[in-house]
C-alpha positions in Angstrom: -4.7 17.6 6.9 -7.8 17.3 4.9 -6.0 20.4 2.5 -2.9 18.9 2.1 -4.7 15.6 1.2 -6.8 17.7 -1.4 -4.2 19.0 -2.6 -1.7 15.8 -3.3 -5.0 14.1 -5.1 -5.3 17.0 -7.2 -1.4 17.1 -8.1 -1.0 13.3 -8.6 -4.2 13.1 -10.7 -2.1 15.2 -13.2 0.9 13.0 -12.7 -1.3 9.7 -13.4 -2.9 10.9 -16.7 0.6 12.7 -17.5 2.0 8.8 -17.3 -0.8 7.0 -18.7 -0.3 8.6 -21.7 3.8 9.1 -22.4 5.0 5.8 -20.2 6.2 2.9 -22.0 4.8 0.6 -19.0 1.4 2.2 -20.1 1.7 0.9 -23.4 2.6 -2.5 -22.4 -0.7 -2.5 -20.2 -3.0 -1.5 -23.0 -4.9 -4.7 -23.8 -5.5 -4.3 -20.2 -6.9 -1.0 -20.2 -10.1 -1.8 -21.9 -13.4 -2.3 -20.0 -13.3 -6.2 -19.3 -16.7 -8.3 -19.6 -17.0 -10.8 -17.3 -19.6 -13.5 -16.5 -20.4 -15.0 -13.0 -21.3 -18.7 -12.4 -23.1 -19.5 -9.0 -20.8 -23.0 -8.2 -20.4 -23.5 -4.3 -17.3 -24.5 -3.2 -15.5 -24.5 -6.4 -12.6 -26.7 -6.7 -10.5 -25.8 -10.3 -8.2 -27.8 -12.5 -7.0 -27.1 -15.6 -7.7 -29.8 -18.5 -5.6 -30.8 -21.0 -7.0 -28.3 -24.0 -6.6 -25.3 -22.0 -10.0 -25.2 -20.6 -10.9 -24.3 -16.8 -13.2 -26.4 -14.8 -14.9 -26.0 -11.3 -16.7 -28.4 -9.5 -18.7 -28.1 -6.9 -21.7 -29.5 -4.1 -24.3 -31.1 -5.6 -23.1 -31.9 -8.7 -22.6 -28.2 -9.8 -20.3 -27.4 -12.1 -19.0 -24.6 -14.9 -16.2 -24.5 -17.3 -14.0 -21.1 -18.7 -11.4 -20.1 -21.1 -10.2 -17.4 -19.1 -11.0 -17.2 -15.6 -13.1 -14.6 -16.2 -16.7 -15.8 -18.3 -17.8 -18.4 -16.7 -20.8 -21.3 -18.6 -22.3 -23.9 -16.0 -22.6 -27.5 -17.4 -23.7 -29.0 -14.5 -26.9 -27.8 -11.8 -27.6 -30.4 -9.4 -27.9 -34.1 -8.1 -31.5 -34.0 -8.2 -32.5 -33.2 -12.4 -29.3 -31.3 -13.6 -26.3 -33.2 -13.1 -24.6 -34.0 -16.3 -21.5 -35.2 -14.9 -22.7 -38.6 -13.6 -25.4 -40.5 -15.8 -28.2 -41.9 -12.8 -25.9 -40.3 -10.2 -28.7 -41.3 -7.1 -28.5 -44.7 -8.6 -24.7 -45.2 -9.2 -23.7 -43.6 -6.1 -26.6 -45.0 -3.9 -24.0 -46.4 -1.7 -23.0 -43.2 -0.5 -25.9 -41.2 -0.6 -27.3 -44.0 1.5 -24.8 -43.9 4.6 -25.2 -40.1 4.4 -28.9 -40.6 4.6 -29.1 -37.4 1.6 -29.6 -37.0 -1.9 -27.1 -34.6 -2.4 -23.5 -33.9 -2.5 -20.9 -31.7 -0.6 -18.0 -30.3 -1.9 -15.8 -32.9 -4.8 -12.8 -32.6 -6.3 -11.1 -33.7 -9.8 -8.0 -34.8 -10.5 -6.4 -35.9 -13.5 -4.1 -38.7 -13.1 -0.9 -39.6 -15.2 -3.2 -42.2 -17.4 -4.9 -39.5 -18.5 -7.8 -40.1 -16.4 -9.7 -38.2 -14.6 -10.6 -38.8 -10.9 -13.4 -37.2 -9.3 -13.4 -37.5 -5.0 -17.4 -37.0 -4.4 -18.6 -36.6 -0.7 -22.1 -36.8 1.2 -22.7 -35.5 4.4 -26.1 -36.0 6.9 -25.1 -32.6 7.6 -26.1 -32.1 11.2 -23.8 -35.4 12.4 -20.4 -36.3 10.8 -22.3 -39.2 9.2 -20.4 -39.0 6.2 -18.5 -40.7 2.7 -16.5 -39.9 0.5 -15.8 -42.3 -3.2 -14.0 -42.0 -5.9 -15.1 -42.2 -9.8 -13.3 -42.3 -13.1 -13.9 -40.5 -16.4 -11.9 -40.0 -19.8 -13.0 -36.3 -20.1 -13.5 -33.9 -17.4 -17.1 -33.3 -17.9 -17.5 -36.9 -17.8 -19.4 -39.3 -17.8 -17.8 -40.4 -14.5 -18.5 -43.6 -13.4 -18.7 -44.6 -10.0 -15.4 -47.0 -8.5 -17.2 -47.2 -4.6 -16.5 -45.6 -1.4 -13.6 -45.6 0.4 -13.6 -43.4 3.5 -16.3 -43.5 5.9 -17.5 -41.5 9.0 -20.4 -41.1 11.9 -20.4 -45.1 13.0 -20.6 -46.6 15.7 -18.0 -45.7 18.3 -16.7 -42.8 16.3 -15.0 -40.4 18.1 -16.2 -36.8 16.1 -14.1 -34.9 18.6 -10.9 -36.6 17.3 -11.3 -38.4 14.0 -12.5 -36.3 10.8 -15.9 -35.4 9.1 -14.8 -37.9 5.7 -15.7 -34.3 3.1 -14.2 -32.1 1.2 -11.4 -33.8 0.0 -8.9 -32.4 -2.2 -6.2 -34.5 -4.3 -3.0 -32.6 -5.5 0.3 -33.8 -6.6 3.4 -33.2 -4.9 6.9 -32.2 -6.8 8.2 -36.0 -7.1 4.8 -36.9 -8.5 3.4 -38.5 -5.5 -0.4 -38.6 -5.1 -2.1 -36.6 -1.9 -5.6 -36.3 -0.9 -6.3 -33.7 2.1 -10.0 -33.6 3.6 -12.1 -32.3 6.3 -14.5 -30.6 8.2 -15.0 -29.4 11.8 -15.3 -32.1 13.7 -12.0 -33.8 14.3 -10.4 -31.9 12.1 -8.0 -31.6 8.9 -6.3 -35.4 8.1 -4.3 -36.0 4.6 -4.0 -39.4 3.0 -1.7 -40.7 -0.1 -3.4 -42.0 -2.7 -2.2 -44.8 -5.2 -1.3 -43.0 -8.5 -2.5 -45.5 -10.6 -6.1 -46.6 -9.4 -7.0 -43.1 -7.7 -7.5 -45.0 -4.1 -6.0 -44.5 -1.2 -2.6 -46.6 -0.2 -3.5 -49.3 1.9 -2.9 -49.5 5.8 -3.3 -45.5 6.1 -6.5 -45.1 8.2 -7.5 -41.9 8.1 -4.3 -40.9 7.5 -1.9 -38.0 9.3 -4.0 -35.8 11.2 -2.7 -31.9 10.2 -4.8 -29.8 12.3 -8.2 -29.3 14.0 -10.6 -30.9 16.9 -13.5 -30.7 19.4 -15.7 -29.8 16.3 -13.4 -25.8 15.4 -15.1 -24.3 13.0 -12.5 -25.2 10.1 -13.0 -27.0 6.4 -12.4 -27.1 3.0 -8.6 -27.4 2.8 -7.2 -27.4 -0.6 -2.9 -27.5 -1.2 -1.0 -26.0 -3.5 2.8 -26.0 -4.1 4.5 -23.3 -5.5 7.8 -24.1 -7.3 8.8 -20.3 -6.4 9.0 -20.6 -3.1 9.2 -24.3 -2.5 6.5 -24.7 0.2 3.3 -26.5 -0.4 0.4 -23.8 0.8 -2.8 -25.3 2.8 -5.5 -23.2 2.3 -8.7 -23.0 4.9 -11.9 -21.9 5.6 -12.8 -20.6 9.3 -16.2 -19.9 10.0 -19.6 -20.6 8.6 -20.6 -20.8 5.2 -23.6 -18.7 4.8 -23.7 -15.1 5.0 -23.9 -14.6 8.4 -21.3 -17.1 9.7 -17.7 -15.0 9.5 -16.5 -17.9 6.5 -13.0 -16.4 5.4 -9.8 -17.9 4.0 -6.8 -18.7 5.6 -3.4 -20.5 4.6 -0.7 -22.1 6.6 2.5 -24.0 4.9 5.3 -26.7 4.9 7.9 -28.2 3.2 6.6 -31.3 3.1 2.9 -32.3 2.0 1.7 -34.3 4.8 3.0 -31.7 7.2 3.7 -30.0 9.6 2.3 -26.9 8.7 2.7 -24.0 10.4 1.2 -19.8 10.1 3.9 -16.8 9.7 4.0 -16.8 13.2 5.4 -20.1 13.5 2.9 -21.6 15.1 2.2 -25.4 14.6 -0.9 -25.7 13.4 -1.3 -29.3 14.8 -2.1 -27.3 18.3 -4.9 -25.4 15.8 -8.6 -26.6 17.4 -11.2 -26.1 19.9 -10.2 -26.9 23.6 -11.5 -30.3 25.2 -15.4 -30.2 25.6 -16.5 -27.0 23.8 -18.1 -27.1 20.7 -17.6 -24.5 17.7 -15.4 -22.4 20.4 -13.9 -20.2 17.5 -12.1 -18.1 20.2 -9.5 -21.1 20.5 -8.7 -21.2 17.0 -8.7 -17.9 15.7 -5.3 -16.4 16.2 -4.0 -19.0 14.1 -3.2 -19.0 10.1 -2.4 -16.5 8.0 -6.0 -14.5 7.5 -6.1 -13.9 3.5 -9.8 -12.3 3.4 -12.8 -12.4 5.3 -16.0 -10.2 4.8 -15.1 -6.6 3.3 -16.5 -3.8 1.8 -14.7 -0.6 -0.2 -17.1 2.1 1.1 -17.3 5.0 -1.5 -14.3 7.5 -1.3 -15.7 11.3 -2.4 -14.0 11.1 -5.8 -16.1 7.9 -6.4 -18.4 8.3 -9.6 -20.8 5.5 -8.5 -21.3 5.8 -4.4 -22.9 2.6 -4.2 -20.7 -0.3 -2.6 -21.4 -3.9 -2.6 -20.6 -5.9 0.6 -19.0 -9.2 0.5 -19.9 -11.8 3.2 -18.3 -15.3 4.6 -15.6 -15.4 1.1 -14.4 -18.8 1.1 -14.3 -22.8 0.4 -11.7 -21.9 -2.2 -9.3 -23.8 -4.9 -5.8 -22.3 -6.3 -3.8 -22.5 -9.8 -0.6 -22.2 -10.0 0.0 -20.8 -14.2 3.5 -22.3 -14.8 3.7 -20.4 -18.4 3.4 -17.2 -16.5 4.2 -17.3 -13.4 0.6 -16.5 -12.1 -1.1 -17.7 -9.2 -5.3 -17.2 -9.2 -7.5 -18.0 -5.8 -11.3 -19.1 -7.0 -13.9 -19.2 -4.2 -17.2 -18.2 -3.6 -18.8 -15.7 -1.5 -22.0 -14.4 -0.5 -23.4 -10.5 -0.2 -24.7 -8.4 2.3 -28.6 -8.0 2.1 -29.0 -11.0 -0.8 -29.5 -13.9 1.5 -28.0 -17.1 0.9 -27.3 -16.6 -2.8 -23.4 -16.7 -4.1 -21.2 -16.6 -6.5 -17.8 -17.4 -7.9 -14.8 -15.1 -8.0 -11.4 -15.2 -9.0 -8.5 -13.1 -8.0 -4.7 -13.1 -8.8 -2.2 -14.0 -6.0 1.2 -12.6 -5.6 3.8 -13.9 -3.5 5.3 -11.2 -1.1 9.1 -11.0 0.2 8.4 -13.6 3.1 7.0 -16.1 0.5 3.6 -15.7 1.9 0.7 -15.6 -0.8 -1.5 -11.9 -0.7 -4.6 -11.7 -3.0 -5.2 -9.0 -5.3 -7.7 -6.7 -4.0 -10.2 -6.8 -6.8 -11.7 -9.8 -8.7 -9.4 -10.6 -12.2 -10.6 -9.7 -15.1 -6.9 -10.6 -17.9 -4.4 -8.6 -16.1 -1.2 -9.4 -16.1 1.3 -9.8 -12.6 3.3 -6.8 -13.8 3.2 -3.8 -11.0 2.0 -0.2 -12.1 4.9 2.5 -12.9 6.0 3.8 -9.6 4.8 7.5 -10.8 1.5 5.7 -10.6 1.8 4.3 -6.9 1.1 7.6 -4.7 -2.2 8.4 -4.4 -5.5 8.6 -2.4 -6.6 4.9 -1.4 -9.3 3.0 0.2 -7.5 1.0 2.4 -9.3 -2.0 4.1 -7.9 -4.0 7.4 -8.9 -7.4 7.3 -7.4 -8.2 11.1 -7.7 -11.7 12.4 -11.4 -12.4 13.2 -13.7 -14.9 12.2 -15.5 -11.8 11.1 -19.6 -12.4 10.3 -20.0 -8.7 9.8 -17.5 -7.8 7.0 -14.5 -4.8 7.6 -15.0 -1.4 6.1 -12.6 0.7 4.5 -10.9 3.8 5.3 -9.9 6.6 2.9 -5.6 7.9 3.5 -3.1 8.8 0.8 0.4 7.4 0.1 2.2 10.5 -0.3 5.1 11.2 -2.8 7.6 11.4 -0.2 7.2 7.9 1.5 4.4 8.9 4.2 0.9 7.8 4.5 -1.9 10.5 5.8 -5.5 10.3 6.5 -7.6 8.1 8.1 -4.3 5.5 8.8 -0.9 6.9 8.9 2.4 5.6 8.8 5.1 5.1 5.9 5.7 3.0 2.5 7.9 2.3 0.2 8.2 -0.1 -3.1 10.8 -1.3 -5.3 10.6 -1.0 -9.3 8.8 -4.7 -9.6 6.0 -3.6 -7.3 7.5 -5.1 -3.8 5.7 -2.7 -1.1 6.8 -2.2 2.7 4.2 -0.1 4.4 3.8 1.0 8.0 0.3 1.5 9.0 -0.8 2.4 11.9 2.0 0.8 14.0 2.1 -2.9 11.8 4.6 -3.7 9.2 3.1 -5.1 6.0 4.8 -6.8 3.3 3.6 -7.5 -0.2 3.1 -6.0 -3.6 1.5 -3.5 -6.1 -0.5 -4.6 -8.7 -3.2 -3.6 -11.7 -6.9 -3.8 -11.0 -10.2 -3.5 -12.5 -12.2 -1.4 -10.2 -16.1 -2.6 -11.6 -17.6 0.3 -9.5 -15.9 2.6 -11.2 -15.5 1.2 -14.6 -11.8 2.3 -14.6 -8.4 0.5 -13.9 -6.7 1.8 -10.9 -3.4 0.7 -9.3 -3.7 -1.0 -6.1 -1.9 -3.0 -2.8 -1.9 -6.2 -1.5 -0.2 -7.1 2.0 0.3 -8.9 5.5 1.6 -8.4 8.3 3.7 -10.4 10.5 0.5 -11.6 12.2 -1.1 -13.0 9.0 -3.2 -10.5 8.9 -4.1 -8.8 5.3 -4.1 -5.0 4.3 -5.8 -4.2 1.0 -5.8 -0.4 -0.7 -7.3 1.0 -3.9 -6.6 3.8 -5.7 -9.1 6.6 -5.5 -7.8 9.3 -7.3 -5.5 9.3 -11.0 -7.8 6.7 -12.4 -6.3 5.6 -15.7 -9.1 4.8 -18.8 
């Protein structure tokens, strides 16, 4: 097997550069065929929007935050609550209210929204951190690097009588528009779980009489936050993205995403299951073994190891990927998941990342293997698909060591050989069907920057029925 997997690498190498060169799909890639520059940012929990002049924003806890023009160089603007936060002028003094229930000087995880005014609306949260003594405020700005001035707190958790097995951690909110213009804000963490309120367009608050709102998921303190929604006019569903797991770099964070036709719910994975029945059973505590089989698992920790054609044999590990935001282009068509992740053997230091999404035949989103760097959505030519790949399982754990990759080929003739086997198949746009192993996946090729290698290389994004993500890259045939 090893021969006749030498042998097709050799063969479709000459076949890649053959196309590269004489394909007119090659030469509508070509402003993506240059080595990309990219610059990272270190913003946790990064939550985008998109402002009015084009420019990208992320904020993030404790008053981080960074702006771009493409996704891809990053500049921070604001450090931290303590002597670096430019987004609120005396931020410990304006939002002593909160900081003072919270019993911190810091912030967790915000969000900005701009509403139809023109204003923006920044949700701010602080957190005790080892209780669910939390709040969560709202303050106004006319630009999106502020100043933003302080309108009070709203939502309020950890008092007396609070039931933390039931009623939600009041962090990590997230306020997103629905398609008839309606105002949402989902929030949450561990505890009781996942709850979504709607918020009064005009002043940015929530509508009166709510509570805490609809409960959508979560209890008895699962191991589940940062919940962001997106709708996708494509498919018509609005997506709730997750995080299971623990943040730092040993604690298995990864993403998940459920969805619904309707913005307060229900929300259920790809196998149907109601995601309202999503939580730890009655009396345990961070009991991830209850929660795990459900949502659809986008990534968790991975690492390509280094194939033998691999110039540069040194692999960097990703850990606990997650806490992320999503932008839906509408000029192009292109969806983008930002989040930040941590590394294997660097501590608790992090930074952003952005990858392009893709919607597969089921209307379920897959992430592009490989971090973007100004590709387009368009697939590689289908002479360019069969090849050698690393091809990396993420199953359906709350993984705190990350998943490895294995080395097989997608052979010309619809079978795949080596270290997985199985078959494929993919239509002129890039749809994929692959067999591996047993599993049916579903999803789509697409164009990648490979950093290790310096080199673009054509590559796979899938699921399974599960909700469980396949990822290959190409190995062999890389195209300069």
């Amino acid at each position: 097997m090893k021969r006749r997997l030498l042998a097709m690498v050799m063969g479709l190498g000459i076949l890649w550069a053959a196309c590269v060169c004489g394909t007119a799909e090659s030469t509508a890639a070509e402003e993506v065929m240059k080595a990309p520059k990219y610059k990272s940012v270190s913003v946790h929990d990064p939550s985008v929007i998109r402002a009015e002049d084009g420019t990208f924003y992320i904020f993030g806890s404790h008053m981080a935050a960074a702006k771009s023009e493409d996704l891809i160089n990053w500049t921070l603007i604001s450090k931290d609550a303590q002597a670096g936060c430019t987004l609120v002028e005396n931020v410990q003094a304006q939002m002593k209210e909160a900081l003072s229930w919270a019993k911190t000087t810091t912030f967790w995880a915000p969000d900005v929204q701009q509403l139809p005014d023109g204003r923006y609306a920044m949700y701010y949260c602080t957190c005790e951190g080892s209780s669910p003594l939390s709040a969560l405020g709202l303050a106004i700005s006319d630009a999106p690097e502020g100043p933003y001035v302080d309108q009070g707190v709203f939502l309020k958790s950890g008092m007396a009588g609070y039931n933390a097995t039931y009623y939600p951690n009041v962090v990590d909110p997230c306020a997103f528009f629905d398609k008839e213009g309606r105002l949402w804000m989902v929030y949450g963490s561990y505890s009781g779980g996942i709850f979504i309120l709607e918020m009064d367009t005009e002043t940015g608050f929530p509508l009166e009489g709510q509570g805490y709102g609809t409960k959508l998921l979560g209890k008895n303190h699962a191991r589940i936050e940062g919940p962001y929604i997106l709708y996708s006019p494509e498919t018509d569903y609005y997506y709730l993205f997750l995080s299971f797991g623990g943040l730092d770099s040993n604690g298995g964070y990864n993403i998940r995403v459920c969805r619904s036709i309707n913005p307060d719910g229900p929300y259920e994975d790809s196998l149907g299951q109601e995601m309202i029945k999503c939580g730890g059973a009655n009396g345990t505590f961070f009991h991830d073994v209850d929660y795990e089989p459900y949502g659809v698992k986008l990534m968790g920790g991975y690492k390509f190891a280094p194939a033998d054609s691999d110039t540069n044999k040194m692999a960097q590990a990703f850990r606990s990927p997650g806490h992320n935001s999503a932008y839906y282009e509408e000029e192009t068509g292109r969806y983008f998941l930002i989040f930040h992740t941590r590394f294997a053997g660097s501590g608790e230091s992090f930074s952003v990342r952005v990858h392009q999404m893709f919607m597969n035949e089921d209307g379920w989103p897959v992430v592009a293997p490989l971090r973007y760097t100004g590709e387009g959505k368009e697939a590689p030519p289908k002479e360019n698909r069969p090849g050698a790949y690393k091809i990396l399982f993420h199953e359906h754990d709350i993984n705190a060591v990350e998943h490895v990759s294995q080395t097989a080929a997608l052979l010309a003739d619809g079978k795949v050989d080596g270290a997985c086997e199985g078959t494929w198949e993919s239509t002129e746009d890039g749809k994929v069907r692959l067999s591996l192993n047993g599993e049916a996946y579903t999803g789509v090729f697409a164009r990648c920057y490979d950093g290790a290698q310096t080199a673009w290389v054509s590559c796979f994004t899938a699921l399974n029925e599960k909700g469980e993500a396949v990822w290959g890259i190409r190995t062999d045939g890389i195209a300069e």
